[in-house]
C-alpha positions in Angstrom: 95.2 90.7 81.5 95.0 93.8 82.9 94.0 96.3 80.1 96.2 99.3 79.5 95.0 103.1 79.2 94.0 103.9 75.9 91.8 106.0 73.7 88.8 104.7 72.3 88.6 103.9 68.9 85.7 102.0 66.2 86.9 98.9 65.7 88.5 98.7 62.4 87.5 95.8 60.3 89.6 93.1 59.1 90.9 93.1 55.9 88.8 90.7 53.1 92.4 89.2 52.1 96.0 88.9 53.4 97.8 91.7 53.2 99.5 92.0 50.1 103.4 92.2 51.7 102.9 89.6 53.4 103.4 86.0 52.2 101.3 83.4 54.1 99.6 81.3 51.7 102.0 78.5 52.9 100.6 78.4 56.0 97.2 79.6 56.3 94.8 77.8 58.4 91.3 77.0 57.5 89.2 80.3 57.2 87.2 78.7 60.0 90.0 78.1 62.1 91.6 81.4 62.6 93.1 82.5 65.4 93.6 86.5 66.9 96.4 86.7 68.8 95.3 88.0 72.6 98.2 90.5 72.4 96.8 92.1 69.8 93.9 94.3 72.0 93.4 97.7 70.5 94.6 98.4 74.2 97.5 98.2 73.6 98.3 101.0 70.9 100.7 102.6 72.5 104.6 103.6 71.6 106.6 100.5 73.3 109.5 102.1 74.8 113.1 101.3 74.4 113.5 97.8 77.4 115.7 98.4 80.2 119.2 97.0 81.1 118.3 92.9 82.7 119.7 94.4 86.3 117.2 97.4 86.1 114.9 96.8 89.5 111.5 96.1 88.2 110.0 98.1 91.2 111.7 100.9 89.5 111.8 100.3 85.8 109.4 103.0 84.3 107.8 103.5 87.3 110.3 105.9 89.0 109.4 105.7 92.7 111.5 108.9 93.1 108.6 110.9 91.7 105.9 108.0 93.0 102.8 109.3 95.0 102.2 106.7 97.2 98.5 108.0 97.4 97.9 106.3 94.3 98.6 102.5 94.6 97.7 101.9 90.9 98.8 104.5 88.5 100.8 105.7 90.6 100.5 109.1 89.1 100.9 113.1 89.6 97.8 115.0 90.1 97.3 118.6 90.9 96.4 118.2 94.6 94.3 120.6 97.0 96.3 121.2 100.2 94.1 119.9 102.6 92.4 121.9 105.2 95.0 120.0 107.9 98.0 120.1 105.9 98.7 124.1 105.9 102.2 125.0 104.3 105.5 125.5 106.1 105.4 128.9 107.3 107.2 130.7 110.1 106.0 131.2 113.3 103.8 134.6 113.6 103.2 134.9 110.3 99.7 134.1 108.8 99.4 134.4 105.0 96.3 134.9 103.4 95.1 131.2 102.6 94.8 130.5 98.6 92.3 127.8 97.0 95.4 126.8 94.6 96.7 123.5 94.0 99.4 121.8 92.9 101.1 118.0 91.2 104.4 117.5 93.3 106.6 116.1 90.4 108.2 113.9 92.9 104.9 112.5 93.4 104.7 110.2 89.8 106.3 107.5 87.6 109.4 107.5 85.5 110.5 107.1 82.0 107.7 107.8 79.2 105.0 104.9 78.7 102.8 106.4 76.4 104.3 109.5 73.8 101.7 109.7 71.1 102.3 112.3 68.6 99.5 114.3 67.6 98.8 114.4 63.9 98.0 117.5 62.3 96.1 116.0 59.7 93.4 114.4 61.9 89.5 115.1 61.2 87.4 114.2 63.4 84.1 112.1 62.3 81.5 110.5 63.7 81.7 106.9 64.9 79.9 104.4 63.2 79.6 101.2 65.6 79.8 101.4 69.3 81.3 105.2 69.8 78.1 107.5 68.6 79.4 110.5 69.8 81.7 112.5 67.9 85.8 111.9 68.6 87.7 114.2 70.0 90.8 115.9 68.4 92.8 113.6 70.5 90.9 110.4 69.0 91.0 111.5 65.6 94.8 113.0 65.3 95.3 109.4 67.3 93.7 107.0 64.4 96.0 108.9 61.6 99.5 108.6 63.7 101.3 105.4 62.1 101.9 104.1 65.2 97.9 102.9 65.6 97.8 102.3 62.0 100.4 99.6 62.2 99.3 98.4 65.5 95.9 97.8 63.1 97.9 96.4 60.4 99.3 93.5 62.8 95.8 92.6 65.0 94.2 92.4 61.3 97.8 90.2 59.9 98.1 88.0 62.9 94.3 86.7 62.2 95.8 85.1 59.5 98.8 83.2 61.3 97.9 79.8 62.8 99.3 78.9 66.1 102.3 77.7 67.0 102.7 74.2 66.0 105.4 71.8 64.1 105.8 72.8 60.6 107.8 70.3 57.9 111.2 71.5 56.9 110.1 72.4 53.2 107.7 75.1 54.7 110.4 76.2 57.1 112.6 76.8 54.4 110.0 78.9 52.6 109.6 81.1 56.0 113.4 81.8 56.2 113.7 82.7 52.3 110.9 85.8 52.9 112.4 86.5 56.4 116.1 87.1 54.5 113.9 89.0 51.8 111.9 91.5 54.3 115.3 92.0 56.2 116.8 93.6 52.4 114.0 95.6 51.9 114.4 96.2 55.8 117.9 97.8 55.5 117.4 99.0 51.8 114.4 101.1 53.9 116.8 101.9 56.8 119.9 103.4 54.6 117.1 105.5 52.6 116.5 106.8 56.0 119.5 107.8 56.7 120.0 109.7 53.5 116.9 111.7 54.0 117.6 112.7 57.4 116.9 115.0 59.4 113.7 115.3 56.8 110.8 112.3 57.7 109.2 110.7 55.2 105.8 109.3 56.5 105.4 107.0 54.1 108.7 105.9 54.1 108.3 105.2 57.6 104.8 103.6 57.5 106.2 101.4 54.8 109.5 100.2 56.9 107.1 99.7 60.4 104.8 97.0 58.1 108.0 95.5 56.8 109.5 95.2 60.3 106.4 93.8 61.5 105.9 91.4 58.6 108.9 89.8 59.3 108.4 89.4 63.2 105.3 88.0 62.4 106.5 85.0 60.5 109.8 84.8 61.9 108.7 83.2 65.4 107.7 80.4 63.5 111.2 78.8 62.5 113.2 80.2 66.1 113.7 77.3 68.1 114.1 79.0 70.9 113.7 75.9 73.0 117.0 74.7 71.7 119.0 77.4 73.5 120.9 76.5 76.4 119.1 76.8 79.4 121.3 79.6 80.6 120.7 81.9 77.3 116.8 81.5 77.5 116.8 82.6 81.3 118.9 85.5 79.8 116.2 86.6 77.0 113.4 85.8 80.2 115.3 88.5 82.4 115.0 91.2 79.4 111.0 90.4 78.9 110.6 91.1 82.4 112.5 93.9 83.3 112.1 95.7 80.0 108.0 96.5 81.2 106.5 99.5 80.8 105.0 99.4 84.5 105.5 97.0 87.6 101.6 95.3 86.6 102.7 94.9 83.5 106.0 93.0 85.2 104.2 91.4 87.3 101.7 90.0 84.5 104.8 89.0 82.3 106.5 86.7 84.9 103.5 85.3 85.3 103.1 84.0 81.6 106.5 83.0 81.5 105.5 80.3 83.5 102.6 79.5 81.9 103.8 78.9 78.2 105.3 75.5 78.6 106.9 73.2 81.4 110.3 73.7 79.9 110.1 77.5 80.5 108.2 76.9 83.7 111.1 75.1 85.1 113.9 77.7 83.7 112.0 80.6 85.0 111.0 79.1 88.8 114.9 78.3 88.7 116.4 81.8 88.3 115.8 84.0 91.6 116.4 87.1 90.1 112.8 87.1 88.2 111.1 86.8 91.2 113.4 89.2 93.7 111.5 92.0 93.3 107.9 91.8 94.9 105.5 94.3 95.5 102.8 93.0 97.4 99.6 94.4 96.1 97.7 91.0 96.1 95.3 90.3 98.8 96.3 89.1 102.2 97.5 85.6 103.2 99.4 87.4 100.1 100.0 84.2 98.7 101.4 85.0 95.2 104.1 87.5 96.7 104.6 85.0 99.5 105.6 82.8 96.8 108.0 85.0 95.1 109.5 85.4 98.3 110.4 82.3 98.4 111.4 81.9 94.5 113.7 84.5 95.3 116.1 82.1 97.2 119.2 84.4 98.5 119.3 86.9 95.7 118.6 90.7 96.9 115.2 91.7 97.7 113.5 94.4 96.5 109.9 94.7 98.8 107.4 97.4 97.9 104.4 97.1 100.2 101.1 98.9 99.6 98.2 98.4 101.2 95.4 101.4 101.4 92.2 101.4 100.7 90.9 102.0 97.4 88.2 103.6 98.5 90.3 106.2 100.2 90.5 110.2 99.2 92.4 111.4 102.0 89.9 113.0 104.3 89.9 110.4 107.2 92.6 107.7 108.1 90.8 104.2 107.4 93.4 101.9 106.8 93.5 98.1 106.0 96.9 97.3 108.0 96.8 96.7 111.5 99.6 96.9 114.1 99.2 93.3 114.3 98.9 92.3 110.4 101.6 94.6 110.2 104.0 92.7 112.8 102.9 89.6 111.2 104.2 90.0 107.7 107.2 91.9 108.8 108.0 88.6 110.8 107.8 86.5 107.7 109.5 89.3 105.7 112.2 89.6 108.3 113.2 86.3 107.8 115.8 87.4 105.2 116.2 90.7 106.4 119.7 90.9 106.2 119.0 90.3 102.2 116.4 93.2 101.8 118.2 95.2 99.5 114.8 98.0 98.6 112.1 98.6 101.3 109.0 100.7 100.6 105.5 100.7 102.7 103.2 102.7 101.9 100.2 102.5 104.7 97.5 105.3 105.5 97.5 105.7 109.2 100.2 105.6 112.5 99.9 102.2 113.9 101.2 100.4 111.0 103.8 103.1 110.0 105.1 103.1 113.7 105.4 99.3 113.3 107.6 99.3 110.8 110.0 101.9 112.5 109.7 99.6 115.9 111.0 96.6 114.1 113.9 97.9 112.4 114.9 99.2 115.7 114.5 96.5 116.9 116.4 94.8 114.4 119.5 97.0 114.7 119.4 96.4 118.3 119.9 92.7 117.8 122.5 93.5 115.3 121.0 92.1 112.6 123.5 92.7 109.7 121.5 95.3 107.4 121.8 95.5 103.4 119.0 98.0 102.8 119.8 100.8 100.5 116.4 102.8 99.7 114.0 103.0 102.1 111.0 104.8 101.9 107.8 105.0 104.4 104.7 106.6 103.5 101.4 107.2 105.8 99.2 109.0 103.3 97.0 109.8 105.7 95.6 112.8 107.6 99.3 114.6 107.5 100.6 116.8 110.7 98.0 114.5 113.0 99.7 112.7 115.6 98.1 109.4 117.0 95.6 110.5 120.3 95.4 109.6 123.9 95.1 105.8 124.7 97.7 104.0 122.0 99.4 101.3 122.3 102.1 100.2 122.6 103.2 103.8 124.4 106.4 103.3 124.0 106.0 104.3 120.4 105.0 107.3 121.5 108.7 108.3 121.5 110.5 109.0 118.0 112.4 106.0 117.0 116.0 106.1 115.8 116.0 104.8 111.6 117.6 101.1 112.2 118.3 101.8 115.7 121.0 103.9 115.5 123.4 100.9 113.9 124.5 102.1 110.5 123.4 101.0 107.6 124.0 101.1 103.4 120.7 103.5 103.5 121.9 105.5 99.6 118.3 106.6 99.8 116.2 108.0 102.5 112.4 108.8 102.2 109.9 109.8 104.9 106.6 110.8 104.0 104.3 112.1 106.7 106.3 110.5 109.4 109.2 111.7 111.8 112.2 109.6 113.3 114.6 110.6 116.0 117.0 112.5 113.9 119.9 112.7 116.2 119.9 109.2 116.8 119.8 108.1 113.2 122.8 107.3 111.1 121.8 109.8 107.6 125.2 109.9 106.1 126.6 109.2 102.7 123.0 109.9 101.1 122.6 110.6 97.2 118.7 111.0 98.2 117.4 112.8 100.8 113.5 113.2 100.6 111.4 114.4 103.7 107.4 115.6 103.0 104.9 116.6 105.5 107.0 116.8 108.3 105.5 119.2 111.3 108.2 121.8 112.2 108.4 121.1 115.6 109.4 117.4 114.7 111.8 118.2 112.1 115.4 118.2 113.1 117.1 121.2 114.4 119.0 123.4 111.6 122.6 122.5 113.1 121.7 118.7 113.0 119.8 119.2 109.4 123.2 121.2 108.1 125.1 118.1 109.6 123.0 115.5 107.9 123.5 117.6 104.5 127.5 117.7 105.3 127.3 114.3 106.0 126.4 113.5 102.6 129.1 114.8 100.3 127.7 113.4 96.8 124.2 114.1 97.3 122.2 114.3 94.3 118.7 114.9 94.7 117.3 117.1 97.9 113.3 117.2 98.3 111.5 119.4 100.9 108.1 119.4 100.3 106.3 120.4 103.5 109.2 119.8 105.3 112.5 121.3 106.7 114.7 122.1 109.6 112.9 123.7 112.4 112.5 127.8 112.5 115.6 129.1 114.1 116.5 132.1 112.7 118.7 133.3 115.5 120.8 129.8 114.7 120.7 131.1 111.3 122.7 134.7 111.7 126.1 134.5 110.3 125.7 130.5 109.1 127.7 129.8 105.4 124.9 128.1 103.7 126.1 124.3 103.3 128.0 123.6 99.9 126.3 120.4 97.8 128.3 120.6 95.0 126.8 117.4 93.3 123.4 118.2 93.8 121.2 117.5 90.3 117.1 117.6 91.5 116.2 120.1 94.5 112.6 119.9 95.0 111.0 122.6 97.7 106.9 123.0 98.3 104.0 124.4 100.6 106.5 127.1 102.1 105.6 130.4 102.9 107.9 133.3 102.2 109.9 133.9 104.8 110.7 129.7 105.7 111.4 129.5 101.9 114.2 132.6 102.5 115.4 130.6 105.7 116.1 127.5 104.3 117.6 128.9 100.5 119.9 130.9 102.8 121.6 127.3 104.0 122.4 125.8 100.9 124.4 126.6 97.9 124.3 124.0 95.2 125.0 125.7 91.4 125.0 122.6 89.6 121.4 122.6 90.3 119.9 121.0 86.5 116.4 120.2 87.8 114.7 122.7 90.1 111.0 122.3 91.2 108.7 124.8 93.2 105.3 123.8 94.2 102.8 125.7 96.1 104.0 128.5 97.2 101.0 131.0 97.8 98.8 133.5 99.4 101.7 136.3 99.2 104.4 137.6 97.3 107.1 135.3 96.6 109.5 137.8 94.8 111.6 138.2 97.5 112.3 134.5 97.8 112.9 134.8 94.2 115.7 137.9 94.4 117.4 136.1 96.9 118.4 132.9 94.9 118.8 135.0 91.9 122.1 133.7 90.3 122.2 130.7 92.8 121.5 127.6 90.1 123.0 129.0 87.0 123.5 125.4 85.4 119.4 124.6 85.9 117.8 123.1 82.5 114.8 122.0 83.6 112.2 123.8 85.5 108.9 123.2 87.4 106.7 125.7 88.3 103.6 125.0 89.8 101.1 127.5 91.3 103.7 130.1 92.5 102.2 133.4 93.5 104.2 136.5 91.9 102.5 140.3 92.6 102.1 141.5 88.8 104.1 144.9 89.5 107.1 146.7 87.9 108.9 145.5 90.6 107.7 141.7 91.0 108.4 141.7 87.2 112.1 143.1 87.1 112.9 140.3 89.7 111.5 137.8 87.9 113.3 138.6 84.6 116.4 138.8 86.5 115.7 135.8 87.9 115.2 133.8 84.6 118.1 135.4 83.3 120.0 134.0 85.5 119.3 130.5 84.2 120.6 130.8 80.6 120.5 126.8 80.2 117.1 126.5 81.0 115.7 124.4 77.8 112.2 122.2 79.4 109.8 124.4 81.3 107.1 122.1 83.4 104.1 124.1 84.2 100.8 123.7 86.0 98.0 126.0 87.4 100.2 129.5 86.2 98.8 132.5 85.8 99.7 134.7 82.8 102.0 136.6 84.2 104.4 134.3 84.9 104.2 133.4 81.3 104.8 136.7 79.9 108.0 137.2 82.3 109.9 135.1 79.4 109.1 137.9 76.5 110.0 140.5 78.5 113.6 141.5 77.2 116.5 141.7 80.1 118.3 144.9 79.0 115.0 146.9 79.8 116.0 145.9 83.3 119.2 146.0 84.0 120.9 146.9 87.1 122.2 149.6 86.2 119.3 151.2 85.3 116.9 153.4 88.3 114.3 151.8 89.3 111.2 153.8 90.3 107.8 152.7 90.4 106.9 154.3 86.9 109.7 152.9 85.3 108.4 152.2 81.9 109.5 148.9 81.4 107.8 148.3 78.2 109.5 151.1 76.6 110.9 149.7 73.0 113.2 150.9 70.7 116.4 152.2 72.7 117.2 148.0 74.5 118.6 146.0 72.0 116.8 142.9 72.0 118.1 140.0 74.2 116.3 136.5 74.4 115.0 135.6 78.1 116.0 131.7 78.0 116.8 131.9 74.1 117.7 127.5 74.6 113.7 127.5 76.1 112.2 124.9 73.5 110.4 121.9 75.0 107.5 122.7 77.0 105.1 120.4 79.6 101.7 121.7 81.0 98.8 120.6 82.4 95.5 122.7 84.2 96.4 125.8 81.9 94.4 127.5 79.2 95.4 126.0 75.3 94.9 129.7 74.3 97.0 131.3 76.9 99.8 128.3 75.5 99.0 129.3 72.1 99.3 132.9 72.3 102.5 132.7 74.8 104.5 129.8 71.9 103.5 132.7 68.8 104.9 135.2 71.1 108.2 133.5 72.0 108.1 132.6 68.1 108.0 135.8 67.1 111.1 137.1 69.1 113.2 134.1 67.7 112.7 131.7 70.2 110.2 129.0 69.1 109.3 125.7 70.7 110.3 122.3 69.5 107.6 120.1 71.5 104.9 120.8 73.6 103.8 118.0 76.0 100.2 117.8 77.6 98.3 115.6 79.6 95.5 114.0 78.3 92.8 115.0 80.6 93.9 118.9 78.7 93.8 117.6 75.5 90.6 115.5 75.7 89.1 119.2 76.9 90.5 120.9 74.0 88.1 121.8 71.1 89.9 120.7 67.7 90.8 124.5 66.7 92.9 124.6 69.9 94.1 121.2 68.8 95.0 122.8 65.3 96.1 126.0 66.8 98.9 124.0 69.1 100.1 121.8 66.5 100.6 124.8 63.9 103.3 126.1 66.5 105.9 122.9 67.1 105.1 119.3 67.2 102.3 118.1 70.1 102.5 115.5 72.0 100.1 113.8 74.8 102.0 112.9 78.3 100.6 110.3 80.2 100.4 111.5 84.0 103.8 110.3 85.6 105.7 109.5 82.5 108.9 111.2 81.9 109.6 112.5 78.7 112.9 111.4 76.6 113.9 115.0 76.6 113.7 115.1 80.4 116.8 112.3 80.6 118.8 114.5 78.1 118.8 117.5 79.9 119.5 116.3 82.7 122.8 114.2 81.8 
C-alpha cells in the first residue's frame, strides 16, 4: 500500500481494555489472537473528503489535471518554480527588462479538490517525544495530535484491535450486533439534533463524542451486512463509488486493485464492469502490463488514457527522457486500436521525439478518417522549453508543424499544449470551454488575427491560460482591434510576460465575468501600467492569485493599485506566494484618499487621515492562502485588516511554511481566524464556493 503524506507522530499505545462505548464482549477473540486492521496506519490521519459522483473520471477526481504540473508525475503538485535560465518570459521584441531571481507556483500547475484540510488547534503544546521521535514536535505536530480528527483516527486503530476478522457468526450473536447498532444510531441522531440546536456555536466535545459514536457503530456494523446477497448489479454500483470516490488516482488505482482481491465473487463482478477499469494512467513499468490489462477490461466503454513517463531522476536542466520515438509508436499502435473510443488523452514526455510522435499519429489518424471521440487532450514535453530539436532528426518531415488531428474536426472541449507548437491554421480549435497554451516561443505562436479567431470560435469558453504563451507581437495588427468579447469566461490565467506583451494581449480581450484571475511572474520592471489598463475590466473576480508581481512602491504605483483592487469589490479568497509587503499593504490603504477626482502630484500625501471617510479596500476579503511569505508579515497584515473592520475567516498554508514556523507564529496566526494547513495542489472548499 502506498503510504500517504502524513505528520509524524509517537505511537500512541493501545488501550489496556475495550473502550468503554463500545460493546464487544460478544465477540472478542482470544487476546492472543487479535488482529489490527491494515487500514488503520497512522498514515492515514487525514480528513476523508466528501466521494465523488460514480461518473466522476478517476484521472480527474481530486487530482484536477487543469491545475496538474506534469513535471511532477507523483504528487502532482504546485511548487514555486525558478524560471529557468532558457525559459525567459514573454516579452516584446526590443525590450530587455532587467532579469529578477524571483519565482513562482503556476496554480494551473497542481491537483484539485482538498485531500488533506487539517485544522490547526490552538490549544496544542508541543513536547518532547518519548519513543522513536526524540526531537521536539513542531507546532504543526503538536496542534495535529489535539485536532479530533487524529484523536478518533486513534480511537478506531486502538478499537479495531479488538474486532476479530470477518468470519460466520450464529444468529443469536447477530442479533446482539443489530440491537447496539439501532442503539448507537439513537444516540447518533439524539447527538445530531443537539447539533443543530447549538449551531452556528461548536461544541468539541459534543463533536468528539458523536465521531466515536459514528465510528463505533461502523465498526460493528460490517459484521451483520451481507453485502454478498445484493444483486450483482447493486454491488457493482457500491464498487463504482469506492473507486471513484479516491482522494488521488494512486489511491484509485490501489482500490480497484483490492476489489479484486477480496473474494472470487467480487473478483468476478468487478472484472465484469468496464467502467472500473476505463480510466488508465499508465505509470507502471513498460511491457505496461497492468494498464495493458485494464485496457482490455475496459471492453468498449470510453477511455480515459493519461500517459506519463519521465524520469524520476529528472530536475529540468537537460532533456533525458525514457520514451523513444519508437516505444512511443509502439504503444500508440496498441492504444490506437480503439482509438475512435479514446474519450481523455494526456502524455506527458520530457523531450521532442516522443511528443512529435504523438502529433504524427493523430495526423495521421485524421487522415485516414478515423472517426475521433476525444474531448481533452493535453501534451506535455517538460523538458528544456523554447529548444527546438537540432540538425540530423528523423523523421524530417516532423520538422514541419503538424495540424491537431489533421485538420478533420474533432469533439476536442479541451485543448492543452505544453511546451509544444502545432500548425494553428490548420487545426480545427473551435467550440472550446478550455483553452490552455504554456511555453510557447512567440515566433511559433499563432498570428493575433488567427488567435482572435480561435477565441471567437469558442463562444462558451470558460477557462483561458497563457502562461508563457500568446499570439505573436503585432502591434501594428493591434491598432484600432475591439478586444474579443468572452462573456462566459470563469479562470484567466496569464504568466512570465513582460509589461508591454501583457498590455498587448489584455488589450484583445474583454471578459467581466472573470471570478478566478491568476498572475504569475511578472517581473524585473514596473507592472502598474499593465495594472491601470485592466482597471475595472473583471469587476465580478472573487478569487485572486498573485504570485511574484513586481509593483514600484511609489505614490503613483500605489494609487493604481488601490484603484485597481477597488475595482474588484467581490474579491473574498486572495492566493498569494513570494509578495513583497507592499502589495500587502495596498489592501489597508483607504480608496477615498485616492480618488479621481483628486490632483495627483508626486507629494500627494496619501496617508493623510482624518478628512476621507473610511472605505474598506475588498471589505468581503476573508479567506486567505499563502505560501514562501513571512508568518509575521501575515500576522501583522490580518491585525491590520482586523482593525479597520475587515478580519479574516481562514487562513490556509502549506506545510513546508508551517513546519518552518516557530510555535509563537503558530500561536500568533491562530489568535487572528481559524488556521488551516493546505496540502500543495489541494483545492480548498471555499475555492468551489466562490467560484459557483
Amino acid at each position: 500500500m502506498e503510504p500517504e503524506s502524513h505528520i509524524e507522530v509517537d505511537p500512541v499505545e493501545p488501550p489496556a481494555s475495550p473502550p468503554r462505548s463500545l460493546n464487544v464482549e460478544s465477540f472478542l477473540p482470544p487476546s492472543n489472537h487479535r488482529n489490527v486492521n491494515p487500514l488503520s496506519n497512522p498514515s492515514t490521519l487525514t480528513r476523508t473528503p466528501q466521494a465523488n459522483p460514480p461518473h466522476v473520471n478517476p484521472l480527474l477526481a481530486n487530482s484536477n489535471l487543469q491545475r496538474f504540473d506534469p513535471a511532477n508525475s507523483n504528487a502532482m503538485q504546485p511548487s514555486i518554480r525558478p524560471r529557468n535560465a532558457l525559459q525567459p518570459r514573454i516579452q516584446v521584441p526590443g525590450t530587455n527588462p532587467t532579469p529578477t531571481d524571483s519565482t513562482h507556483p503556476n496554480p494551473l500547475h497542481a491537483n484539485t479538490n482538498a485531500q488533506r484540510l487539517i485544522p490547526l488547534n490552538p490549544n496544542a503544546v508541543p513536547t518532547a517525544g518519548t519513543r522513536d521521535a526524540p526531537r521536539p514536535w513542531s507546532a504543526v505536530e503538536a496542534a495535529y495530535i489535539h485536532h479530533p480528527e487524529y484523536q478518533a483516527q486513534m480511537y478506531i486503530k486502538k478499537t479495531i484491535e479488538y474486532v476479530p476478522p470477518p468470519q460466520p457468526i450464529p444468529p443469536s450473536q447477530a442479533q446482539l450486533i443489530r440491537r447496539d447498532c439501532e442503539r448507537y444510531l439513537s444516540i447518533i441522531r439524539a447527538l445530531e439534533a443537539e447539533k443543530d440546536r447549538i449551531a452556528p456555536r461548536v461544541d468539541v466535545g459534543l463533536e468528539r463524542r458523536l465521531i466515536q459514536t459514528r465510528l463505533d457503530r461502523s465498526i460493528i456494523f460490517f459484521r451483520v451486512f451481507r453485502i454478498n446477497d445484493l444483486p450483482p448489479e447493486i454491488i457493482s454500483n457500491i464498487f463504482r463509488y469506492v473507486v471513484w470516490s479516491a482522494t488521488r488516482p494512486a489511491l484509485g488505482v490501489l482500490w480497484r486493485l483490492r476489489l479484486t482481491w477480496a473474494c472470487r465473487h467480487w473478483r468476478t463482478i468487478a472484472i465484469a464492469d468496464s467502467t472500473l477499469w476505463n480510466a488508465i494512467w499508465f505509470r507502471d513499468p513498460p511491457p505496461y502490463e497492468r494498464s495493458l490489462t485494464w485496457f482490455e477490461r475496459a471492453g468498449t466503454a470510453p477511455l480515459d488514457l493519461r500517459i506519463n513517463e519521465r524520469d524520476p531522476a529528472w530536475r529540468g536542466e537537460d532533456d533525458d527522457h525514457k520514451f523513444t520515438r519508437e516505444q512511443m509508436e509502439n504503444l500508440l499502435d496498441r492504444l490506437f486500436t480503439k482509438l475512435s473510443q479514446i474519450r481523455m488523452l494526456i502524455i506527458v514526455v520530457d523531450n521532442w521525439p516522443p511528443a512529435l510522435t504523438v502529433l504524427d499519429k493523430l495526423r495521421k489518424a485524421g487522415n485516414d478518417r478515423i472517426p475521433l471521440s476525444i474531448e481533452r487532450f493535453e501534451l506535455h514535453r517538460v523538458g528544456t522549453p523554447y529548444v527546438w530539436i537540432g540538425p540530423g532528426y528523423e523523421p524530417n518531415s516532423h520538422r514541419i508543424p503538424m495540424a491537431l488531428f489533421g485538420g478533420a474536426p474533432a469533439a476536442l472541449t479541451y485543448f492543452c499544449v505544453n511546451g509544444v507548437h502545432v500548425d494553428w491554421h490548420k487545426s480545427i480549435l473551435t467550440n472550446l470551454t478550455t483553452i490552455d497554451i504554456r511555453r510557447i516561443p512567440l515566433e511559433l505562436s499563432p498570428r493575433l488575427l488567427h488567435f482572435r479567431n480561435i477565441l471567437k470560435g469558442c463562444p462558451r469558453l470558460q477557462k483561458l491560460s497563457l502562461d508563457g504563451a500568446g499570439p505573436i507581437w503585432e502591434p501594428e495588427e493591434a491598432n484600432g482591434l475591439e478586444p474579443v468579447k468572452l462573456p462566459h469566461l470563469r479562470t484567466l490565467v496569464v504568466g512570465d510576460w513582460s509589461l508591454q506583451y501583457g498590455m498587448y494581449v489584455f488589450s484583445q480581450l474583454s471578459a467581466l465575468h472573470v471570478r478566478d484571475f491568476a498572475m504569475m511572474n511578472m517581473t524585473g520592471e514596473d507592472y502598474s501600467p499593465m495594472f491601470a489598463l485592466i482597471t475595472s475590466h473583471f469587476p465580478e473576480v472573487r478569487l485572486l492569485t498573485i504570485y511574484s508581481v513586481e509593483v514600484v512602491n511609489s505614490p503613483r504605483g500605489k494609487r493604481t493599485m488601490v484603484k485597481w483592487l477597488e475595482s474588484m469589490p467581490l474579491l473574498s479568497y486572495l492566493r498569494i506566494a513570494n509578495v513583497k509587503r507592499d502589495l500587502l499593504e495596498t489592501f489597508l490603504h483607504n480608496p477615498r484618499q485616492y480618488d479621481l477626482d483628486t490632483p495627483f502630484t508626486p507629494t500627494h500625501n496619501h496617508s493623510a487621515p482624518a478628512t476621507y471617510s473610511r472605505q474598506i479596500l475588498c471589505p468581503k476579503l476573508d479567506i486567505l492562502e499563502c505560501q514562501a511569505v513571512d508568518p509575521d508579515l501575515i500576522a501583522t497584515w490580518g491585525r491590520a485588516r482586523k482593525n479597520i473592520g475587515a478580519p479574516l475567516r481562514k487562513i490556509y498554508i502549506t506545510k513546508d511554511m508551517a513546519n518552518k514556523m516557530a510555535r509563537e507564529q503558530h500561536t500568533t496566526l491562530r489568535v487572528l481566524c481559524d488556521l488551516y494547513i493546505v496540502e500543495h495542489g489541494t483545492k480548498t472548499p471555499e475555492e468551489d464556493e466562490v467560484l459557483r
